[in-house]
C-alpha positions in Angstrom: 125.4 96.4 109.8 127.8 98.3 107.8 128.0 102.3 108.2 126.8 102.7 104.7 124.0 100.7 105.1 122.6 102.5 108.2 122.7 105.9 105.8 121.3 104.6 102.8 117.9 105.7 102.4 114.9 104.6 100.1 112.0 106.9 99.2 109.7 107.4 96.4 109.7 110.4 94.4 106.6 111.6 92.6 105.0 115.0 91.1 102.6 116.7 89.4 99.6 114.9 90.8 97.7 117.6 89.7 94.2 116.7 91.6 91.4 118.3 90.6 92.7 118.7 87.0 89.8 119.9 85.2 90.3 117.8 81.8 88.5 120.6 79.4 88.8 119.1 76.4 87.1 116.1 77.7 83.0 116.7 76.6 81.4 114.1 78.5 81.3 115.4 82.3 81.1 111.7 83.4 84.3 111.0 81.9 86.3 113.7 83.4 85.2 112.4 86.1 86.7 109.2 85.6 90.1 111.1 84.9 90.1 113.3 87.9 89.1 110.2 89.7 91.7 108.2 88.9 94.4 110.4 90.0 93.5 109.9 93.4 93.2 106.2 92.9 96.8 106.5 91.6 97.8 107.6 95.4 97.0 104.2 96.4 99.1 102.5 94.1 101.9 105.1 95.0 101.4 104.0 99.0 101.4 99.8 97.2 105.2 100.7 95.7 106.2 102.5 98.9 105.4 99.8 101.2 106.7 97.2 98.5 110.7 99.0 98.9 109.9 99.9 102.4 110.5 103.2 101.5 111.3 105.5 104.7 108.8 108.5 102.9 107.0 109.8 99.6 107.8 113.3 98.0 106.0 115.0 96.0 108.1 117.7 93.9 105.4 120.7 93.4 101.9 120.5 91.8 99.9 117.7 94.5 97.2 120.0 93.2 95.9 121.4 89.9 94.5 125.2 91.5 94.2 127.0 94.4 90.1 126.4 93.6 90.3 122.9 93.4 86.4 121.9 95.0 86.5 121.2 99.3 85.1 117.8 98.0 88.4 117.2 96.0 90.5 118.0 99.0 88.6 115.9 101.5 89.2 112.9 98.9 93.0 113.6 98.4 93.9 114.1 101.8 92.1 110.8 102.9 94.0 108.6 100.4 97.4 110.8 101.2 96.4 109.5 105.2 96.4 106.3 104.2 99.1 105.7 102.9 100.7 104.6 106.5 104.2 107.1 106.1 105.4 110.4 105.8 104.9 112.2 102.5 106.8 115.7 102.2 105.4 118.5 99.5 106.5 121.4 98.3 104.3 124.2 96.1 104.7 124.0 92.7 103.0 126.8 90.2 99.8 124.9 90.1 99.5 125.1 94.0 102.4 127.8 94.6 102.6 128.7 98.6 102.3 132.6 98.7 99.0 134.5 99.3 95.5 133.1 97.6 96.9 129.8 97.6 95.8 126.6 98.3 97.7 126.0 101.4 96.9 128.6 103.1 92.8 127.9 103.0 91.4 127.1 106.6 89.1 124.2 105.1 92.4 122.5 103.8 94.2 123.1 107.1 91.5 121.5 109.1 91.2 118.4 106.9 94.9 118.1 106.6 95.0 117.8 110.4 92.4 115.2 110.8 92.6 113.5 107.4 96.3 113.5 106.4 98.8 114.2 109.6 101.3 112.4 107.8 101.7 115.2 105.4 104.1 117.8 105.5 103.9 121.2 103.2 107.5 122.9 103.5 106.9 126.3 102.7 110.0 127.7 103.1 113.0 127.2 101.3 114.8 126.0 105.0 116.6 122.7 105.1 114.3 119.7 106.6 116.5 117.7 108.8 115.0 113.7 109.1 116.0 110.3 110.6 117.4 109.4 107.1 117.8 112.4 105.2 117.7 115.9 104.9 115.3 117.5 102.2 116.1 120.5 100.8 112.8 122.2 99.2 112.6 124.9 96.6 108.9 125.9 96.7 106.9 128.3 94.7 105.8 130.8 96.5 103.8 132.4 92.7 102.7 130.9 89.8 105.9 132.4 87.8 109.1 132.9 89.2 111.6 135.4 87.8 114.6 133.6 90.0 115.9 130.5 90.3 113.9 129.1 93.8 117.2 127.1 93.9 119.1 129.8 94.4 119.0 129.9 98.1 120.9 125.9 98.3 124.3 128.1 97.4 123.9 129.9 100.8 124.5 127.2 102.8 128.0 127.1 102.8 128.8 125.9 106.5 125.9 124.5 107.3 126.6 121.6 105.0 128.3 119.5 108.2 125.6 120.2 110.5 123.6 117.4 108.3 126.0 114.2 109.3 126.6 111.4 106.6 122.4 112.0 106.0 122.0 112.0 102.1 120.9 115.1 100.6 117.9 115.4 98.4 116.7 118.9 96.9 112.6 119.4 95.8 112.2 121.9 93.3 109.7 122.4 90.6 110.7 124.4 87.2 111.9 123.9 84.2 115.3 123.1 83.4 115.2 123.8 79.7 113.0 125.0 77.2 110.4 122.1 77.3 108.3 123.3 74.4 105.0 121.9 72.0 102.0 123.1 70.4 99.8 124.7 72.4 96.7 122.8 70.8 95.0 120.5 72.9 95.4 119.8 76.7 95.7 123.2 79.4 99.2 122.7 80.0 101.7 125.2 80.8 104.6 125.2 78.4 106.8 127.4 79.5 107.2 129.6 76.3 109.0 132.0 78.3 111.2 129.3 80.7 109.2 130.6 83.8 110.6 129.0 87.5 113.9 128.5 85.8 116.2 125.7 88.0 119.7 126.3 87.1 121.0 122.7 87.8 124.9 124.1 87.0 124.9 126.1 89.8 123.8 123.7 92.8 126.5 123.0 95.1 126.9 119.2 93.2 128.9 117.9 95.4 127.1 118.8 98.8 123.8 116.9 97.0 122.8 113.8 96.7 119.7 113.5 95.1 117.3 115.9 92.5 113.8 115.3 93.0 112.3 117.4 90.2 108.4 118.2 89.2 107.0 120.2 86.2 107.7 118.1 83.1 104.9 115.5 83.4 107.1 112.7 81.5 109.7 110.6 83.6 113.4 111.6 82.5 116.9 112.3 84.0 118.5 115.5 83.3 121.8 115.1 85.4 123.5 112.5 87.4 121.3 113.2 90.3 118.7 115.0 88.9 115.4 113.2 87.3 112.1 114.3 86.5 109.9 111.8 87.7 106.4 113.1 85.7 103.0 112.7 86.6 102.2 109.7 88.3 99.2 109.6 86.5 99.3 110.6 82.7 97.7 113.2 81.4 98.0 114.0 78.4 99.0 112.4 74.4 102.7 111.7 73.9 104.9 114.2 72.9 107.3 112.1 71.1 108.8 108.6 71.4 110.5 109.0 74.7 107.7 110.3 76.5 106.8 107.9 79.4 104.3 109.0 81.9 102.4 107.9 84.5 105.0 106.4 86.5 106.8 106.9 90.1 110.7 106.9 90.8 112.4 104.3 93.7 115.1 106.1 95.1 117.9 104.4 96.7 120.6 107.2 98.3 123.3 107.5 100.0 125.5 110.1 101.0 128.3 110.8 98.7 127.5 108.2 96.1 125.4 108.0 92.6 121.7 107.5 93.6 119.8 104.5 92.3 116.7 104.9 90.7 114.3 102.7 89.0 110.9 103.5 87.4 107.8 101.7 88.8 104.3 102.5 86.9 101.5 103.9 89.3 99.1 105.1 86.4 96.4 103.1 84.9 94.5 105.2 82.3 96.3 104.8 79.0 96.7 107.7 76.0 97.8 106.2 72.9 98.1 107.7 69.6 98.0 106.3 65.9 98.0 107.1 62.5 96.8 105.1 59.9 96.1 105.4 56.2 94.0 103.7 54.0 94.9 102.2 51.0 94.1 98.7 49.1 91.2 96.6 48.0 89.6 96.3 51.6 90.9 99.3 53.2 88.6 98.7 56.4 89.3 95.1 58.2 93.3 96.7 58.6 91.9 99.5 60.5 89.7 97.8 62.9 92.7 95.1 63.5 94.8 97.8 64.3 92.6 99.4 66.9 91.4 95.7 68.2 95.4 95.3 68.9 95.7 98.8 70.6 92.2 99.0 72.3 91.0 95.5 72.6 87.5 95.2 74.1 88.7 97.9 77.1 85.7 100.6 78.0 86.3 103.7 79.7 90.0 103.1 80.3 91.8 104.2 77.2 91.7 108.0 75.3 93.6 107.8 71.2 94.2 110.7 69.4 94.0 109.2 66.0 95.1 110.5 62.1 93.2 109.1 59.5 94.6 109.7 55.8 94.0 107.9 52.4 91.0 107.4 50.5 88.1 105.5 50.6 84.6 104.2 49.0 81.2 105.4 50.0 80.3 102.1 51.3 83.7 102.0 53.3 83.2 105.5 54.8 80.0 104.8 56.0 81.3 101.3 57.5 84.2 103.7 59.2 81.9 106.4 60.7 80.0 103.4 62.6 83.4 102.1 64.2 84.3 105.9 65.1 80.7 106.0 66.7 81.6 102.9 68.3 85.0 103.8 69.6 84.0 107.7 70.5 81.6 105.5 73.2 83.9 103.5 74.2 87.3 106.0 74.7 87.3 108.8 77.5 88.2 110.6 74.7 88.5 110.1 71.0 90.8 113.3 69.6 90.5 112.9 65.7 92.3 114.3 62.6 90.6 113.0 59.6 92.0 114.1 56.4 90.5 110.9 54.1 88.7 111.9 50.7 86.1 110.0 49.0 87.3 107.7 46.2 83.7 105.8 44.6 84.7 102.1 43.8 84.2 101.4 39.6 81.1 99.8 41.2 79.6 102.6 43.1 80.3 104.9 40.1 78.3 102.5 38.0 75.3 102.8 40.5 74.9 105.7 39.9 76.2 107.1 36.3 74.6 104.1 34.7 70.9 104.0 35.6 69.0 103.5 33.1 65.9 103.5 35.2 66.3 107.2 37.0 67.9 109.6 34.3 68.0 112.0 36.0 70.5 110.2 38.7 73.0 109.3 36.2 73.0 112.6 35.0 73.6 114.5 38.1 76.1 111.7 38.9 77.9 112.5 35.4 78.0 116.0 36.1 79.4 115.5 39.8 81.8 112.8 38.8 83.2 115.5 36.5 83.5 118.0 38.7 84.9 115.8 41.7 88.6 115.4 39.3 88.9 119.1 39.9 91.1 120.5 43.0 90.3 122.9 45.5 87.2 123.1 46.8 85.1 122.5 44.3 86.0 119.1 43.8 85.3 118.6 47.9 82.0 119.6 47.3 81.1 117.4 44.5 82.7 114.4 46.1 80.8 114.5 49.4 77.5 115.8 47.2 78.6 112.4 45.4 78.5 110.7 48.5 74.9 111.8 49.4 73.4 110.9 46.2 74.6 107.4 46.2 72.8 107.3 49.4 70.1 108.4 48.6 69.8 106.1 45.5 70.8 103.1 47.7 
């Protein structure tokens, strides 16, 4: 065996488990449950990819958990699927489950289940080098929620004690942000670091003296160096923020002192958040819609969450046939977020229904007068078309 091959090391790198995420925006308290379930069950497949690449360890770069109140239930369930995972997995705090006083690690109940549940886990604390077999780690924890300083500052300090580590590759845990990683602040409770809290200035590690940058805090996958990646949640948790956002995944690591790191993406998540936007137009506005969702959705139950836009215009009969697939797909999502924006536009033969009954007068008058007023903006014209809309059923 070569000399490069004995020091080349394999290990996966993961963050921002969150467990115990509360999922607020979620209404139905059975499926939150599903989502906070199945980022446990993710842990499994985590242990699956590790043994696959016969990976020497797991890290997991800040955040295992969502609070320092996550329920004693919640813990008891984590640290059992962390046990079983059959190899050492190293964590450091992130802001979520920082390391200084009132937080979670320092709770006796955690302690004691950690030492019976999970003695393969290891929670570095302190921002001291961790010398292993096949690498030396080189955590930055949190020790608050928001950090003024760079936690990385202390890796510039070394200096001499760089030799003392052998031909060992180097890999640094920290959790922060590493630019301004903005978004509306409308739907899921993130943190989105308006103010660039538990800052990592990457430009001031000792580059050459590190091999490796596992990063936590920005829940997509994405490298932002040429040894530092984000590897995101390994379970998504939240809609897209833009066309490279991939979540939901876990980073192979292949290092070795000295030389560019190898790292591949492997997906460990198995809920699925899609968006789409779709407006309706045409003859038979409908049938394009459901085809769309049967290709995103399929016949899946309790697996899937869509934050959809609806736009364009559509018939009385058609809205009514589109609020019974909405019913439909609100029961069958974990979550339907929806940004309707369609207006009522009668068909010439749903206009006739009602403006032209000869039988019930008064109908076709009140229909004149409503048809009239629905041209206007504003409104006014709102009104009138949804009072259209209630008058044609009621005549139907």
């Amino acid at each position: 065996m070569t000399e490069a091959a004995k020091t080349r090391t394999i290990f996966v790198h993961t963050a921002d488990w969150q467990i115990g995420k509360p999922y607020a925006r979620v209404v139905d308290p059975g499926k939150r449950a599903l989502l906070q379930d199945a980022r446990i069950r993710a842990i499994e497949r985590i242990g699956q990819v590790a043994e696959d690449e016969q990976a020497a360890f797991i890290v997991v770069a800040g955040d295992l958990f969502d609070s320092s109140t996550v329920p004693s239930a919640t813990v008891s369930k984590a640290l059992s699927a962390i046990g079983a995972l059959g190899r050492p997995v190293y964590v450091i705090p992130g802001n979520h489950d920082h390391g200084g006083t009132g937080g979670i690690w320092e709770q006796p109940y955690l302690r004691r289940e950690q030492e019976a549940l999970a003695p393969n886990l290891e929670v570095l604390l302190d921002p001291e080098p961790r010398v292993l077999e096949s690498a030396v780690l080189l955590p930055c924890p949190l020790q608050r929620r928001h950090a003024s300083d760079d936690p990385a500052a202390w890796l510039s300090g070394l200096d001499g004690r760089w030799q003392d580590f052998g031909d060992r590759p180097r890999i640094v845990l920290a959790h922060g942000s590493v630019q301004d990683f903005t978004a509306p602040a409308d739907d899921e409770e993130d943190d989105l670091h308006a103010s660039a809290p538990n800052r990592l200035r990457l430009e001031r590690m000792p580059q050459d003296d590190i091999d490796y940058i596992a990063l936590g805090d920005w829940h997509a996958t994405r490298q932002v160096g040429a040894k530092a990646w984000y590897a995101g949640a390994h379970e998504q948790d939240r809609f897209p923020r833009g066309a490279d956002y991939v979540s939901g995944q876990s980073l192979v690591v292949s290092v070795h002192r000295g030389a560019a790191p190898e790292v591949r993406e492997v997906r460990t998540g198995a809920i699925r958040w899609h968006q789409l936007t779709h407006e309706f137009v045409g003859e038979a506005p409908i049938p394009a819609f459901e085809q769309a969702m049967e290709q995103l959705l399929g016949g899946r139950v309790d697996r899937d969450l869509l934050e959809l836009q609806l736009s364009g215009a559509l018939g009385f009969a058609d809205r009514d046939r589109l609020d019974e697939q909405l019913d439909v797909w609100s029961n069958r999502l974990i979550r339907l977020k929806l940004k309707d924006t369609t207006t009522y536009a009668p068909t010439r033969e749903e206009i006739d229904a009602l403006a032209r009954r000869s039988a019930d007068p008064l109908i076709a008058q009140v229909a004149t007068a409503l048809l009239e007023e629905s041209q206007s903006g504003g409104r006014e014209g709102e009104v009138a078309r949804h009072a259209l809309r209630e008058l044609y059923r009621l005549a139907s």
